[in-house]
C-alpha positions in Angstrom: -25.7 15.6 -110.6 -23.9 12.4 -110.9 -25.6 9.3 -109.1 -24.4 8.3 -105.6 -22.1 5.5 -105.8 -23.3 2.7 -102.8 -21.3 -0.2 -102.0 -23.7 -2.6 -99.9 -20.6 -4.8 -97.7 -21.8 -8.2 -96.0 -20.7 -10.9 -93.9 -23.0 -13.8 -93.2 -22.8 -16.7 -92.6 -26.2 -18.6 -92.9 -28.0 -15.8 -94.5 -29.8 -13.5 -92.9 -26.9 -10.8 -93.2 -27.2 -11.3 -97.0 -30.9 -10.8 -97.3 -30.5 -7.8 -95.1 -27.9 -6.3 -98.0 -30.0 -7.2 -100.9 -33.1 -5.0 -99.1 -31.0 -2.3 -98.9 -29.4 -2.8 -102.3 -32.9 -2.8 -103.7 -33.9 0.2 -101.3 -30.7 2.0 -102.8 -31.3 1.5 -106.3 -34.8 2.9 -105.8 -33.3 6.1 -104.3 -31.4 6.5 -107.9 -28.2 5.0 -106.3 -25.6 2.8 -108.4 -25.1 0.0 -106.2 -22.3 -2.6 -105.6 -23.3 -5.6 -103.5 -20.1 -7.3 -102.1 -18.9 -10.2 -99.2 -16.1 -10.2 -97.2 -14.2 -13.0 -97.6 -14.7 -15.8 -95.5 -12.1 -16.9 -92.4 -13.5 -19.8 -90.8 -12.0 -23.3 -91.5 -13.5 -25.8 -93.6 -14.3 -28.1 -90.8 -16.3 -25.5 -89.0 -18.4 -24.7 -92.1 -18.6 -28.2 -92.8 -20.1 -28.6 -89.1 -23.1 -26.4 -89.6 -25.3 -27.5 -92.8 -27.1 -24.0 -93.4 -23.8 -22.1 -93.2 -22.2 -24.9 -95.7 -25.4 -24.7 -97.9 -25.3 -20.3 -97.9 -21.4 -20.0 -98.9 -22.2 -22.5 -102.0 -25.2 -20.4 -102.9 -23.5 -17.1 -103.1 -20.2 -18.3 -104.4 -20.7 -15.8 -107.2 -21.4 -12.7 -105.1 -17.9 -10.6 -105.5 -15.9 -10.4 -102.8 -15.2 -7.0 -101.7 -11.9 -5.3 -102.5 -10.3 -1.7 -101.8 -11.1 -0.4 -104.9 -15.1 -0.2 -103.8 -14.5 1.8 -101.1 -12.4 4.6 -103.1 -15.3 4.1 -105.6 -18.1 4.2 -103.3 -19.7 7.5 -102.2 -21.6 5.8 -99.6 -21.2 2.2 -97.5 -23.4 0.1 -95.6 -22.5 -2.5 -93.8 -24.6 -5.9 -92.8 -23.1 -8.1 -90.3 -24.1 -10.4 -87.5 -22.9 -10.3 -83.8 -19.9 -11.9 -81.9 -20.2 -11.2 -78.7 -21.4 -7.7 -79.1 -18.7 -6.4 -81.8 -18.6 -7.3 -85.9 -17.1 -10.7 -86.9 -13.7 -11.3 -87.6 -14.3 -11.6 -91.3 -15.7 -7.9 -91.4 -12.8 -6.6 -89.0 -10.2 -8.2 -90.7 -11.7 -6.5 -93.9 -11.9 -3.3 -92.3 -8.1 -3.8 -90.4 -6.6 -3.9 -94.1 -7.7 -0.6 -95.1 -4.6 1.5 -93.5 -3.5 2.6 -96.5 -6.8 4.0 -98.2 -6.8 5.7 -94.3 -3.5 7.1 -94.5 -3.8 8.3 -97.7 -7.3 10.4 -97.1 -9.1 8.4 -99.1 -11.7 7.3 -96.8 -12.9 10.7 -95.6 -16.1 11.8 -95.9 -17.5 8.7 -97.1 -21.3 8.4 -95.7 -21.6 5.4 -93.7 -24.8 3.0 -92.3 -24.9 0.1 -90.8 -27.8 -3.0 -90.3 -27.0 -6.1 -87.8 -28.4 -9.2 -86.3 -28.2 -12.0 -83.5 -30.4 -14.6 -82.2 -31.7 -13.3 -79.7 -33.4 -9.5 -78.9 -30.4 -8.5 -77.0 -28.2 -10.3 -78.2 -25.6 -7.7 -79.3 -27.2 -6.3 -82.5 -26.9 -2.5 -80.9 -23.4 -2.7 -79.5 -22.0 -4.3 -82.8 -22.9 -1.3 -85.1 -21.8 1.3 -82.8 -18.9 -1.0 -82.7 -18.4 -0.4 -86.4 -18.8 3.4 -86.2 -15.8 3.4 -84.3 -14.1 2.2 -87.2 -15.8 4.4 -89.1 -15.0 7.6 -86.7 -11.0 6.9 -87.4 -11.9 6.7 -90.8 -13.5 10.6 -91.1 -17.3 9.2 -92.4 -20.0 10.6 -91.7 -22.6 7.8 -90.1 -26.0 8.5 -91.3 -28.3 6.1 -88.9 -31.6 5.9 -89.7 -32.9 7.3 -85.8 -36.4 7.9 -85.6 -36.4 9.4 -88.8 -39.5 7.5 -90.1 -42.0 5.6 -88.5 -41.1 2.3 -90.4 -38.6 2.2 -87.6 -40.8 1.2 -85.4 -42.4 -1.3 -86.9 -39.4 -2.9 -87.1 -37.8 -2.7 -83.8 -36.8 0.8 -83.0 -33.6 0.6 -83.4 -31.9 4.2 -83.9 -28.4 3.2 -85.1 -29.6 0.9 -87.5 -31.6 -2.0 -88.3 -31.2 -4.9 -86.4 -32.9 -8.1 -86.5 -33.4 -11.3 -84.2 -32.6 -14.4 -86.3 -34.7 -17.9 -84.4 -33.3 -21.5 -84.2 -35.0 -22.3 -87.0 -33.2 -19.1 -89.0 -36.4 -17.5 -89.3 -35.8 -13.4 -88.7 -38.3 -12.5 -86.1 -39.0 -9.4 -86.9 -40.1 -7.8 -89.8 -37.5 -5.6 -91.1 -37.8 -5.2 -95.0 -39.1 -2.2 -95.5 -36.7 -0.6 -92.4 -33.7 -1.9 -94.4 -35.3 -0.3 -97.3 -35.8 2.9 -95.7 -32.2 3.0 -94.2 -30.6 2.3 -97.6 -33.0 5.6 -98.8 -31.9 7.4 -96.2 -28.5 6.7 -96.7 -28.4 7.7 -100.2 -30.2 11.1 -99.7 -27.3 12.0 -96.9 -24.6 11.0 -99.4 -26.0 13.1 -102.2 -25.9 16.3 -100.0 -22.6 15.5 -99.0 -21.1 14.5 -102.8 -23.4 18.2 -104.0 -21.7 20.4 -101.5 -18.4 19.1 -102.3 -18.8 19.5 -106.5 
């Protein structure tokens, strides 16, 4: 059987989102997966970015990751999704992403594409469960199928117990609180193996 095509979709703006996408691009590549790691582009203006020294510091350092277009979603067999909270739903950058896809919608395009989703805040609840299920809603209209990690395997756990999908609180000092590696890992796995069922029984 062909591989599963994974597209690994970001937005973060000091980091942590990012390191939460390259665990599961690495976790997704272990499962056999061909993976593409992307960013939504970025909304906020200079001057706020400029404001905040760690957020000014991660845009410059992964000014070469690709920025995500429609064509990796009709590639992708399988999506997961990394974002941080705002106020207990996904940051503008990822909804404005997600608002643009209409077309891909309309045209059926978007079905049956297995969906996950990892988020974070600063606090332990701050938001993180509320903003994924926020993004399943998207992903509902869309016809996915969500594959969430639930209690699945007992790396869960260990990170937080989280069923919808990992989630992470991020310190004033931008340190992630809890350790969530091998979760993100897992979920990625988990993610893949749902997709390949899904792209065998449609071949």
């Amino acid at each position: 059987m062909a591989k599963v095509n994974l597209a690994v979709i970001y937005y973060s703006s000091t980091g942590t989102n990012y390191q939460l996408a390259k665990w599961a691009e690495e976790g997704a590549k272990n499962a056999g997966a061909e993976v593409k790691l992307v960013k939504v582009p970025e909304l906020a203006p200079k001057e706020a970015i400029a404001s905040n020294p760690a957020w000014e510091k991660h845009l410059e350092e992964t000014k070469d990751v690709p920025t995500a277009a429609h064509e990796d979603l009709e590639w992708a067999d399988a999506i997961i999704f990394s974002v941080p909270t705002r106020f207990g739903n996904m940051p503008a950058q990822m909804r404005q992403f997600i608002d643009t896809t209409g077309g891909l919608w309309a045209e059926g395009k978007l079905v049956n594409k297995v969906v996950s989703a990892m988020s974070s805040a600063s606090n332990a609840h701050g938001g993180q469960e509320a903003t994924i299920l926020s993004l399943y809603t998207s992903m509902f209209h869309w016809g996915a199928i969500i594959a969430g990690p639930g209690y699945s395997d007992p790396v869960q756990f260990a990170a937080g117990g989280n069923p919808y999908g990992v989630s992470v609180t991020v310190g004033q000092d931008g340190q992630m609180q809890e350790d969530v590696e091998e979760a993100a890992k897992y979920q990625a796995k988990r993610t893949v193996q749902v997709a390949e069922w899904v792209k065998q029984g449609q071949q």
